[in-house]
N, C-alpha and C positions, 0 to 999 in steps of 0.2 A: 546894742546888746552888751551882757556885761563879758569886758576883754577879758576877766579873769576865769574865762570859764571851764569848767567841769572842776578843777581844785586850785585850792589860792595856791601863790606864790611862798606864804610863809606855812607850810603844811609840813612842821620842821621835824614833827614822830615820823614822816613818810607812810604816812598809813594808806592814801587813797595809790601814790605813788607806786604801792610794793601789791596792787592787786594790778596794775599794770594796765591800764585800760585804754582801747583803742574806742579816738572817736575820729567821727565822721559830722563835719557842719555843713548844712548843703545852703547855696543861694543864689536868688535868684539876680541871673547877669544881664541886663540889657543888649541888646545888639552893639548901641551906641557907646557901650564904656568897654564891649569886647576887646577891642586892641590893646587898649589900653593898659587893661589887667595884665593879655597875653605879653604885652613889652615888660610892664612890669618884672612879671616873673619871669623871664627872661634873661633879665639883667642879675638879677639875684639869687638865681637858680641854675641848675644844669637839667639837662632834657632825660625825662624817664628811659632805662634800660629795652621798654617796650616798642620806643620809637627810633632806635637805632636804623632797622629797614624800613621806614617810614618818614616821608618829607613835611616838612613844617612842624616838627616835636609833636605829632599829632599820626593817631591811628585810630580803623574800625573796628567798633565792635562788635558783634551779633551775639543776641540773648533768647534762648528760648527758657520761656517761664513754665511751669508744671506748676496745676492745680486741681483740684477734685473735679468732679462732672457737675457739682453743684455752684463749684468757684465759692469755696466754702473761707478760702486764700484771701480770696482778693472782698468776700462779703465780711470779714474780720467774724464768721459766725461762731470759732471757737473746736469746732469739729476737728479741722485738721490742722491746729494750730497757725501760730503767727508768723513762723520764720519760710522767710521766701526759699524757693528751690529752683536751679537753672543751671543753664547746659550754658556755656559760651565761650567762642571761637574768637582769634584774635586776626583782625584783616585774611589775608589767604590761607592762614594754618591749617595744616588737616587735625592737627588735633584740640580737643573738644576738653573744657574746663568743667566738671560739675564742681556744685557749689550751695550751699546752704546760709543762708545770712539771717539776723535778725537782729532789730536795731531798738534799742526804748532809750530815749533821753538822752538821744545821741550816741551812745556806748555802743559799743556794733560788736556781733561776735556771729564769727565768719568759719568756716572749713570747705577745701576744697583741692580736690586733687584731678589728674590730668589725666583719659584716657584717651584709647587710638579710635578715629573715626569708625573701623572696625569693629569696635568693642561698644559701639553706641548700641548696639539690638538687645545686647546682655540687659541692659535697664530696665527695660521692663516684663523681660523673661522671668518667670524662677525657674531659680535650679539650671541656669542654661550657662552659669560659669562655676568656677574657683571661688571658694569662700574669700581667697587670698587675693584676688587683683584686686588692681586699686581702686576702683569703683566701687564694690561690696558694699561700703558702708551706704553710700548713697543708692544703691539699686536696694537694700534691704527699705529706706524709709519711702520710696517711693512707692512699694509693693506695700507697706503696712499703711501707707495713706490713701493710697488707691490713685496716685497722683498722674495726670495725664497730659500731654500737651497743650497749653491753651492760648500763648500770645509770644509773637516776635516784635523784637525791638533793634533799630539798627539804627546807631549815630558814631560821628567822631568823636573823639577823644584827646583832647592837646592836653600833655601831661611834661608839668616838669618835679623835680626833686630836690631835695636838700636833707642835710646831715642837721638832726640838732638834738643834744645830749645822749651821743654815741645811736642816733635811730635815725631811721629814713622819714622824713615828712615828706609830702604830697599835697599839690594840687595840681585840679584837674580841673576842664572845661569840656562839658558836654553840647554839642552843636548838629546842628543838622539831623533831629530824633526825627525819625520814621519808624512805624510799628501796623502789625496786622493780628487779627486772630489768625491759629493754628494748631491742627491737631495732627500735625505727623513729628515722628519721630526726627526731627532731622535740624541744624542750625544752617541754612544756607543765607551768602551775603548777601542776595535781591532774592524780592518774594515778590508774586505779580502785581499785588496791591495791596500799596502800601498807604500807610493816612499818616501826612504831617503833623508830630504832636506839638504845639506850642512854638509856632515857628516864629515869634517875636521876642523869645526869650532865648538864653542857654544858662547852661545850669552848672555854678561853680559849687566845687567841693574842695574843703581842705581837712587831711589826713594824718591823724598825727595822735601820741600817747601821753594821755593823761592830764599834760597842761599846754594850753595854747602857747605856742611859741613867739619869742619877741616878732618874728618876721612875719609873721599871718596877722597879731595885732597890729604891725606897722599899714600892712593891707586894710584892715577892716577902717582903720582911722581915716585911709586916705580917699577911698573908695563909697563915694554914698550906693550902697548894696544892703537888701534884704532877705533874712533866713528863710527860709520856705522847708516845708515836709517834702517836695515833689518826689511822685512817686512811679518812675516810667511805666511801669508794671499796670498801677491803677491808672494811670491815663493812658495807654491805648488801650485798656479794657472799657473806661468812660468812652471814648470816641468810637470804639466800633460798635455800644450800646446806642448810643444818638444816633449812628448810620441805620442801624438796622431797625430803629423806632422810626424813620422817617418815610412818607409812602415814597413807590417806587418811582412814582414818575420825576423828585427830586435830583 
């Protein structure tokens, strides 16, 4: 891939620079070169602020994904557009992350604020809160989309950090994805059943604004690893379509 990506190193007006743009590279990580990376960045990293309560610089995640009743979301049909929508909870937290994302060309543009388990019923009420709590904005798009519960997803997360030109970079390794459909209101960390997604692979991402940093190029050089779209969302929505196409006596 080319090292120099999203903006060259000699971009000396700072024009892409000064629109500030956060990207997201995802790829795909063998089992086999896992440690390897995890040592890597270890040695050259400190362990994210997240895994403080959490042993081996790694934590759970639980995501519930919201889409139309047509999965209008995950069919790319344009209806109720592109940017994904999700609740998620970090290991035993009682409180619940919404969040809105949407990614093209790697550029990712993200919002997302934090309410009390409590306040999860408000979302898809109207009129049953305060214009002003911090959910509002996301309880208004969910009611103009018509958006409704449709897939959990639950994997680890080993995350370390680093500083590079006054910003936090990231990377992350996703491992052990498990996901089901679901249509209730709720992000809990086991669900009866679940379905392995992609269990011979995990899925490295690195996080960071504007221009790849020396330290992630130094990774990508050393590391034979390739990019991938994966997309958790579309693949436990792909595998519960193959369970439920299959007859029952399977």
């Amino acid at each position: 891939m080319d090292l120099n990506h999203v903006v060259p190193e000699s971009d000396t007006v700072r024009v892409y620079q000064a629109r500030d743009r956060r990207v997201e590279l995802k790829f795909i990580l063998p089992k086999a070169l896992s440690n390897s990376v995890r040592n890597w960045a270890k040695e050259r990293m400190d362990p994210d602020p997240h895994c403080q309560t959490f042993p081996s610089d790694s934590y759970e995640i639980h995501t519930l994904y919201l889409d139309t009743s047509s999965l209008d979301i995950y069919r790319k049909t344009g209806v109720a557009g592109l940017t994904k929508h999700r609740l998620r909870c970090y290991g035993n937290e009682s409180n619940i992350w919404v969040e809105t994302k949407r990614k093209k060309n790697n550029i990712v543009l993200k919002k997302r604020s934090t309410i009390s388990a409590e306040e999860l019923e408000f979302i898809h009420q109207p009129h049953s809160a305060e214009s002003l709590w911090t959910g509002a904005w996301f309880q208004q798009r969910v009611l103009q989309k018509n958006l409704q519960p449709t897939a959990l997803v639950h994997y680890q997360r080993f995350a370390q950090t680093a500083r590079h030109q006054n910003r936090t970079i990231r990377l992350t390794i996703d491992s052990q994805l498990t996901g089901c459909r679901s249509s209730l209101w709720e992000v809990p960390n086991r669900a009866p059943r679940w379905t392995s997604l992609s269990p011979e692979i995990e899925i490295l991402e690195l996080k960071f604004h504007n221009v790849l940093p020396p330290l992630f190029k130094k990774l990508l050089l050393e590391f034979p690893i390739l990019s991938t779209g994966f997309s958790k969302y579309r693949t436990v929505m792909a595998a519960s379509e193959c369970i439920a196409s299959q007859p029952a006596s399977l």
